[in-house]
C-alpha positions in Angstrom: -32.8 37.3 -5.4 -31.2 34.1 -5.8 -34.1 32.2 -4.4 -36.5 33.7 -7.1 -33.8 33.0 -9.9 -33.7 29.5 -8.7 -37.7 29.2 -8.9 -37.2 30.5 -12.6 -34.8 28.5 -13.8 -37.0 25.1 -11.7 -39.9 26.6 -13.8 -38.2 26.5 -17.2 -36.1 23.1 -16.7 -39.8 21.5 -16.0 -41.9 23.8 -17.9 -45.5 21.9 -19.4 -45.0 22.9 -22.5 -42.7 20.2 -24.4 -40.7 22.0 -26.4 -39.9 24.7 -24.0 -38.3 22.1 -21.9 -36.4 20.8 -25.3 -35.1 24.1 -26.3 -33.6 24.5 -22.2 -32.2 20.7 -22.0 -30.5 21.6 -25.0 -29.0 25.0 -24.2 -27.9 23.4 -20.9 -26.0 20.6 -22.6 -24.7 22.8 -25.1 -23.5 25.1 -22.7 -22.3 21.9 -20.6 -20.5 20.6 -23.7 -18.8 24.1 -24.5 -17.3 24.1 -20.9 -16.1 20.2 -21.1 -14.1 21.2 -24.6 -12.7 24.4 -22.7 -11.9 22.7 -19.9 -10.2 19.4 -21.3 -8.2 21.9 -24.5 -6.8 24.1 -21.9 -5.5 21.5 -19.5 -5.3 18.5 -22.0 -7.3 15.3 -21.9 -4.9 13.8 -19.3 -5.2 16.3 -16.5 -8.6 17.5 -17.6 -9.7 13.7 -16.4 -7.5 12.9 -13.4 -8.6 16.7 -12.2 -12.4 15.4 -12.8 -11.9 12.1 -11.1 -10.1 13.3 -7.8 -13.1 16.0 -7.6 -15.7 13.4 -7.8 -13.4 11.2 -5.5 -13.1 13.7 -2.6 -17.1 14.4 -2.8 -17.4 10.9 -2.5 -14.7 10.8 0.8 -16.6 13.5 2.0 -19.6 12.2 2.0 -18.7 8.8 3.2 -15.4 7.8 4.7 -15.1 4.5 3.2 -14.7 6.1 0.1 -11.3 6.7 1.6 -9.8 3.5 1.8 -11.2 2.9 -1.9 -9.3 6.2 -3.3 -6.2 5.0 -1.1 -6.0 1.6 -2.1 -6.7 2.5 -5.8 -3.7 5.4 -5.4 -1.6 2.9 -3.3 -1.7 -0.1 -6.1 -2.5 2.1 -9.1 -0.1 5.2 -8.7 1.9 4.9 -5.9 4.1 8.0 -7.2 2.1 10.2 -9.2 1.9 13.7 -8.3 -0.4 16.6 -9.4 0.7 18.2 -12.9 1.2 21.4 -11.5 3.0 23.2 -8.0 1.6 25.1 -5.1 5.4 25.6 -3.9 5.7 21.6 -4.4 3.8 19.0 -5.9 1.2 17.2 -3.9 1.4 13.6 -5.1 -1.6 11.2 -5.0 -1.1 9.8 -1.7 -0.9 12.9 -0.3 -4.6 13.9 -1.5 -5.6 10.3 -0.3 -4.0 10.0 3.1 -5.1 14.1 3.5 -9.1 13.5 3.0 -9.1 10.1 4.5 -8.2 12.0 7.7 -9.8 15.4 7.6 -12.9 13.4 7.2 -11.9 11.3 10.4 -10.7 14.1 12.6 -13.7 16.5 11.5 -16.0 13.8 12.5 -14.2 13.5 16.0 -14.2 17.0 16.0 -18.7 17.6 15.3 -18.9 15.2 17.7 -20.5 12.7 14.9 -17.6 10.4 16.3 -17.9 10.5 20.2 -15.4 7.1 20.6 -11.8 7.0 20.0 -10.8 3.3 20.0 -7.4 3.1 20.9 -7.0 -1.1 21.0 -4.9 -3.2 22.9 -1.8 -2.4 20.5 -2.7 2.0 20.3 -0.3 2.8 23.2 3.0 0.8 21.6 2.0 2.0 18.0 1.7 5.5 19.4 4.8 5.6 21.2 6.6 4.3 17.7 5.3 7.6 15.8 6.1 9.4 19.2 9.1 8.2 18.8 10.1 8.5 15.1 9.0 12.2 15.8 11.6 12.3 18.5 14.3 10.8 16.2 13.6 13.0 12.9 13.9 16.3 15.4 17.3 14.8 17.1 18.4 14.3 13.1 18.0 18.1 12.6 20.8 19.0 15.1 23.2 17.4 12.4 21.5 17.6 8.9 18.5 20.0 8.0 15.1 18.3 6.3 14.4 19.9 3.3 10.9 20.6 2.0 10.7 17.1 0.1 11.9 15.3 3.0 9.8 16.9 5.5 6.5 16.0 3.3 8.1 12.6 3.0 8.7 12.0 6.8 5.0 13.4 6.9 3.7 10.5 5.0 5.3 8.1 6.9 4.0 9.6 10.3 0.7 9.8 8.7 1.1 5.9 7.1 1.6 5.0 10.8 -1.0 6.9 11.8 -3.5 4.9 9.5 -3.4 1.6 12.0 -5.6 4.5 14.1 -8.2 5.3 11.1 -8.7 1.7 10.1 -9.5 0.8 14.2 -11.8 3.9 14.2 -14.0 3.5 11.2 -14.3 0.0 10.9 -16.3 -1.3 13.0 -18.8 -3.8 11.8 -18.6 -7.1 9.8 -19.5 -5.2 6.7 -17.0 -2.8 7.0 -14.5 -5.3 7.3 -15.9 -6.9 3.9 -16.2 -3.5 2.4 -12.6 -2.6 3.1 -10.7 -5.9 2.2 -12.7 -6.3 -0.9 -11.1 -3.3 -2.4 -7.7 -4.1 -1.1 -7.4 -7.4 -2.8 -9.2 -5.9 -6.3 -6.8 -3.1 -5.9 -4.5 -5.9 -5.2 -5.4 -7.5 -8.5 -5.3 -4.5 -10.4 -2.1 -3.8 -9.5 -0.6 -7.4 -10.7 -2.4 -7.3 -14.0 -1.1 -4.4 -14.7 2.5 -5.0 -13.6 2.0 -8.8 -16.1 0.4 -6.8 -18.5 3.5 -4.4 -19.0 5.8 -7.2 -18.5 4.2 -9.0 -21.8 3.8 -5.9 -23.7 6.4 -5.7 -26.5 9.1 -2.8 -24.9 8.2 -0.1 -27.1 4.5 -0.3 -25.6 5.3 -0.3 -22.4 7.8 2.3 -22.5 5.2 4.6 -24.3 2.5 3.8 -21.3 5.1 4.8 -19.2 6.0 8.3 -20.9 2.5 9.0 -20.5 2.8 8.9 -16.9 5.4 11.1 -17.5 4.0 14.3 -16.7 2.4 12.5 -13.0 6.6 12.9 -12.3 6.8 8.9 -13.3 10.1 8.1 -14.6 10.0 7.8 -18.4 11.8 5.9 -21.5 13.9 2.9 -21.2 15.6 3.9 -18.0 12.2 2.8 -16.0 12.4 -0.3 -17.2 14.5 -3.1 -14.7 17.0 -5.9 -15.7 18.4 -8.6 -13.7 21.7 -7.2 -12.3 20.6 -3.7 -14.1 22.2 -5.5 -17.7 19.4 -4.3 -20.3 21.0 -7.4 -22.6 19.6 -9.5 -19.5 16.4 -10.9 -17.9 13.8 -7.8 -17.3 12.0 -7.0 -13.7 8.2 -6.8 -13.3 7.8 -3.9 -12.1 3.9 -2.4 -13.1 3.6 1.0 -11.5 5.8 0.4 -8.8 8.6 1.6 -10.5 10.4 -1.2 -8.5 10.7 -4.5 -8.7 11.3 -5.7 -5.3 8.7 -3.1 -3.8 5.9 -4.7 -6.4 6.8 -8.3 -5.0 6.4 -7.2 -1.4 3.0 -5.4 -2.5 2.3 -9.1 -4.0 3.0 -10.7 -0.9 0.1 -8.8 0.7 -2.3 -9.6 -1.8 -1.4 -13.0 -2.1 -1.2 -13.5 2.0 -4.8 -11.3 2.2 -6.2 -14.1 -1.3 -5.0 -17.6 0.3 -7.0 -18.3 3.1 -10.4 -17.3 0.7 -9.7 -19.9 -1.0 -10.9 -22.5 1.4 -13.0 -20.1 3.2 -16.9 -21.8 3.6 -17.4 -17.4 3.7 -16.1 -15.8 0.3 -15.6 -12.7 -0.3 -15.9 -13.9 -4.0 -16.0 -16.6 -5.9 -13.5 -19.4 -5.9 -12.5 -19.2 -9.4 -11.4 -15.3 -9.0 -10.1 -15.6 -5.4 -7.6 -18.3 -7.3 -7.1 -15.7 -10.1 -5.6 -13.3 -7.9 -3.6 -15.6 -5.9 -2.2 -17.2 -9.6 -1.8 -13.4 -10.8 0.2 -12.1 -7.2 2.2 -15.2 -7.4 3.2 -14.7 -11.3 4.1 -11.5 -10.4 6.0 -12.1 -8.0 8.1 -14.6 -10.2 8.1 -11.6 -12.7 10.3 -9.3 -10.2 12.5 -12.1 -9.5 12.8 -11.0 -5.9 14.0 -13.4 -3.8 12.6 -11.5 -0.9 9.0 -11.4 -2.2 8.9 -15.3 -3.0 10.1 -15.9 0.2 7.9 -13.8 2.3 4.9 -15.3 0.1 6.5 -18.6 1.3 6.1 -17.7 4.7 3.0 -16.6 4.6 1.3 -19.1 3.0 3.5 -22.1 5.6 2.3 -20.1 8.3 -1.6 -19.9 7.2 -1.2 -24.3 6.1 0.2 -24.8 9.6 -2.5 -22.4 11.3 -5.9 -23.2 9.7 -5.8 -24.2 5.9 -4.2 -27.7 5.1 -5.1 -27.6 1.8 -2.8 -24.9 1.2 0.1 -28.0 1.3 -0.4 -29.2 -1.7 -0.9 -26.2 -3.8 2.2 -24.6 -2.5 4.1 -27.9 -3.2 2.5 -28.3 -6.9 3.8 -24.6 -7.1 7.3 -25.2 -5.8 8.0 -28.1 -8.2 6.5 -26.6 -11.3 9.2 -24.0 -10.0 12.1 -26.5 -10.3 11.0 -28.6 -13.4 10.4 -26.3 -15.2 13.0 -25.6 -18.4 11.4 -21.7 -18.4 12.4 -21.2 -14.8 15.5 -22.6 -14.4 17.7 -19.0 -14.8 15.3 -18.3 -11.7 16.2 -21.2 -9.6 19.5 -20.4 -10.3 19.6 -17.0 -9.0 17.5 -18.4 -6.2 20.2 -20.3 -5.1 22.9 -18.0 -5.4 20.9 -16.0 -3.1 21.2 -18.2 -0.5 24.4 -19.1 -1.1 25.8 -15.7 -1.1 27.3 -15.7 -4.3 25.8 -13.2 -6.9 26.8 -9.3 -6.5 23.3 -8.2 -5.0 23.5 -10.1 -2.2 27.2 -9.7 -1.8 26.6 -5.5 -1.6 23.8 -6.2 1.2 26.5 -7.9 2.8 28.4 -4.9 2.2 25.2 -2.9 3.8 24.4 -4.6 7.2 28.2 -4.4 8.1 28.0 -0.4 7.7 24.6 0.0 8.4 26.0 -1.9 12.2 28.8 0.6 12.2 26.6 3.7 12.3 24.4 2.0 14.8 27.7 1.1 17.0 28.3 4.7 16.7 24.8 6.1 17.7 23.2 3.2 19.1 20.0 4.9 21.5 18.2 6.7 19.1 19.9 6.6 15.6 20.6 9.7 13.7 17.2 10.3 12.5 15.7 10.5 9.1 17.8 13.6 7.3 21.4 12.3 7.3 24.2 11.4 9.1 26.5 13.5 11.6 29.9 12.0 9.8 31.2 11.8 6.6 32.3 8.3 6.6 29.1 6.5 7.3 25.9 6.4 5.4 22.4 6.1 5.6 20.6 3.5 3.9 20.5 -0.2 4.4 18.5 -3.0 2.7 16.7 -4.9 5.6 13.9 -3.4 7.6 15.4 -3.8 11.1 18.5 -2.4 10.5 17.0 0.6 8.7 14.7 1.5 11.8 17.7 1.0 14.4 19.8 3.5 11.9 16.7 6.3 11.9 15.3 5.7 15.9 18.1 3.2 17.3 17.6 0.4 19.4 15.0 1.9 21.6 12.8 2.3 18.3 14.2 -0.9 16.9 12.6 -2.6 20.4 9.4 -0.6 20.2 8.9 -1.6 16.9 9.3 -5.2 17.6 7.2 -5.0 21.1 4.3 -3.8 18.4 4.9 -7.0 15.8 5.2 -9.4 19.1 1.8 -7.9 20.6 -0.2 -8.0 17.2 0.5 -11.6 16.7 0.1 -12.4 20.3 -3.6 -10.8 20.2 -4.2 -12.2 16.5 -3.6 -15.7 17.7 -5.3 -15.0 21.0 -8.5 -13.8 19.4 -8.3 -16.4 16.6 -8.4 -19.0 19.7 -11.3 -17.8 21.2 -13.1 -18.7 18.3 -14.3 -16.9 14.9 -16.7 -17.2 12.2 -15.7 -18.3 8.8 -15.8 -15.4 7.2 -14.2 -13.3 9.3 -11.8 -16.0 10.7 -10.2 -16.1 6.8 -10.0 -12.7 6.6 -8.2 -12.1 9.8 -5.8 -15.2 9.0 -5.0 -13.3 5.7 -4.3 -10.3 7.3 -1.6 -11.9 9.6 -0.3 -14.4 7.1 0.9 -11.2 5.0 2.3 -9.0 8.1 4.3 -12.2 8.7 5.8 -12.7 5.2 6.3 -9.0 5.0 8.4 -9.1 7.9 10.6 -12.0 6.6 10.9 -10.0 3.9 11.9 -7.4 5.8 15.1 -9.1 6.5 16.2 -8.4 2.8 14.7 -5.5 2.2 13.8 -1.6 3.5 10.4 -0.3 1.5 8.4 -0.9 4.5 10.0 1.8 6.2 12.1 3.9 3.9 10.9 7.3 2.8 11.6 6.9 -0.9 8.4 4.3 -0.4 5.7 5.9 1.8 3.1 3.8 0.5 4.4 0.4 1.5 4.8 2.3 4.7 1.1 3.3 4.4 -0.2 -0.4 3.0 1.6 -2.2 5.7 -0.1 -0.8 9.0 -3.6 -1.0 7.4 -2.8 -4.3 7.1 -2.2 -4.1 10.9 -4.9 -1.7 11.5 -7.5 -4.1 9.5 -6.4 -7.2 11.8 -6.7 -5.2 15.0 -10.8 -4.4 13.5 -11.2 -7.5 12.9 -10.4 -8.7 16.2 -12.7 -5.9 17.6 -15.3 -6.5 15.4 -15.9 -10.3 16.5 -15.4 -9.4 19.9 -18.1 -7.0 19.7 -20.5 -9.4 18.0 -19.6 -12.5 20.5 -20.5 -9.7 23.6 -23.9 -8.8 22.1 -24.4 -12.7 21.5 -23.3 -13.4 25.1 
């Protein structure tokens, strides 16, 4: 029955008679166009496109699985936050779609067989035993402080941000993968700094109304989503884009500006010169924009580390950029703040102070595998803490404090190992910029939590691709050099 109404219907759509075919075209698009101006009046333009867009997007994952990275990265640096404008018992954000296709596709593959190789790399058993392990803490939490369902979806993303490192190693495993992949991280990367320069420029009232419109995606709204210096609206404003914070948009900033450096001088583009510089100029400005102290310095880092690796040339753009820094009459409230960073006198830093001194109470107090991810056993402690290490010793103690650093040590012991060995150009920049951001994350990490802090999943989720992408990398020319040899 259906075959024969399918033959029809073939029959009609390419009848020989011209105007028959005329007269079907156009009762198909008129039919078409009745159900678009249903579809879009009963769900509003707004959801009636994002609803359209994540359809096509997860045909598109499910077709191909590097689709994935491109709908994660474009969720990661684009809308980190949003969720889905309506509940099934709680409201699946973005990432959660993302992360959740990205994977089925994976594991189904495994599953068919269409996979047959699991690639574990030299660094799978350590980053294994650090989800291992954060599962172990998060179900030790539990004894003391029940996970609701918000927390349990958030714990889920950060197990599954982990898990990424594992995708990234699986699925990319050839040069043009590797191109494929990093291409859309540092466009996604430049997306997400033109947008966060774009609002900063904007006169208030603009911004504020982009930012209602996100509104119903669960984005915080009005004036109170915009970020002063010292939270004093009468003050110096934060960069923030759609990060909603301004120190988490600098760290993302330090990843695309880590991954955009060594292009530069790269005889292998991945594009041009004149845009690589255009993203590196736009990460750095917005960076300056957030006025995080943490960011610039973790850029720092990871643009000393890449000038004392590989690129010399670096040098002098860093020190062009560091005086225009100082000289500058525009920057000067900046250079300020700067150095009463380091001097310890302004309030922010003063209250981190506060932080690590608490933050080593609780771990005194429960110093093996931390109290997990829920809460805390006593009511005179707390949980939260702004520096990366201190944060992981408080949810998995020292045991996952020392895992977690055994997995940093081994990455850049294998990066610099492979790098030795030898690389080609293209390549070789890629996997420099992959390291030269990991490292300035980390130094960033010493100020501040978002790479592993719940309220944050994505930073969670953008830092071990990062990892994950180095580690293919490495494979990648490895394989190539054993076919040469």
């Amino acid at each position: 029955m259906l075959h024969v109404a399918y033959h029809s219907a073939q029959n009609l759509i390419f009848s020989p008679n011209l105007w028959l075919r005329r007269v079907i075209m156009g009762v198909i698009l008129a039919v078409g166009a009745l159900v678009s101006a249903l579809y879009v009046g009963v769900l509003g333009p707004t959801i009636a496109l994002a609803t359209a867009l994540a359809l096509i997007g997860g045909v598109m994952i499910l077709l191909d699985t590097h689709w994935g990275f491109v709908a994660l990265v474009a969720v990661v640096f684009g809308l980190p936050f949003g969720t889905l404008p309506f509940s099934i018992g709680f409201k699946p954000s973005f990432l959660d779609l993302a992360l959740g296709a990205l994977f089925f596709v994976w594991v189904f593959k495994l599953v068919i067989g269409q996979e047959r190789q699991f690639i574990g790399s030299p660094l799978g058993l350590l980053v294994g035993l650090f989800m291992l392990m954060a599962v172990f803490s998060f179900t030790y939490g539990l004894t003391h402080s029940s996970a609701n369902s918000f927390l349990l979806r958030r714990f889920g993303e950060i197990l599954i941000g982990i898990g990424l490192f594992f995708v990234a190693v699986n699925t990319v495993r050839t040069k043009a993968e590797v191109l494929w992949v990093t291409r859309w991280l540092m466009l996604g990367g430049l997306g997400c700094a033109g947008l966060a320069v774009l609002f900063y420029f904007l006169p208030t009232a603009q911004t504020v109304w982009i930012l209602d419109r996100l509104a119903r995606f669960d984005y915080p709204g009005g004036l109170g989503a915009l970020r002063w210096i010292e939270d004093d609206p009468e003050g110096t404003m934060r960069a923030i884009g759609t990060a909603v914070d301004p120190n988490v948009l600098g760290g993302m900033m330090i990843l695309v500006g880590g991954l955009a450096a060594p292009q530069l001088f790269s005889r292998e583009r991945i594009f041009p010169r004149w845009l690589t510089l255009f993203m590196l100029l736009m990460a750095t400005l917005a960076i300056y924009l957030t006025y995080s102290r943490s960011a610039l310095l973790g850029l720092a880092t990871s643009i000393g580390l890449l000038a004392l690796l590989k690129y010399r040339r670096l040098i002098p753009l860093a020190l062009v950029g560091g005086l225009l820094l100082f000289v500058l009459p525009q920057t000067q409230e900046y250079v300020v703040r700067l150095l009463e960073g380091f001097a310890g006198a302004d309030q922010a830093t003063q209250m981190r102070f506060g932080e690590y001194k608490d933050a080593l109470i609780l771990i005194n107090r429960y110093p093996l595998f931390g109290v997990g991810f829920t809460g805390v056993p006593d009511i005179d402690i707390y949980l939260g803490v702004s520096m990366l290490y201190l944060i992981i010793a408080e949810n998995m103690g020292l045991i996952g404090l020392a895992i977690f650093l055994f997995v940093m040590a081994g990455f850049f012991m294998m990066l610099l190992r492979a790098w030795r060995r030898g690389f080609e150009p293209g390549l070789e920049a890629i996997l420099l910029g992959y390291g030269g951001a990991v490292c300035g994350a980390l130094v960033s990490g010493v100020f501040d939590h978002y790479w592993f802090n719940m309220t944050y999943p994505h930073m969670t989720v953008l830092f071990w691709l990062y990892l994950g992408m180095a580690t293919a990398t490495i494979l990648v020319q490895k394989s190539a050099a054993e076919v040469q040899a």
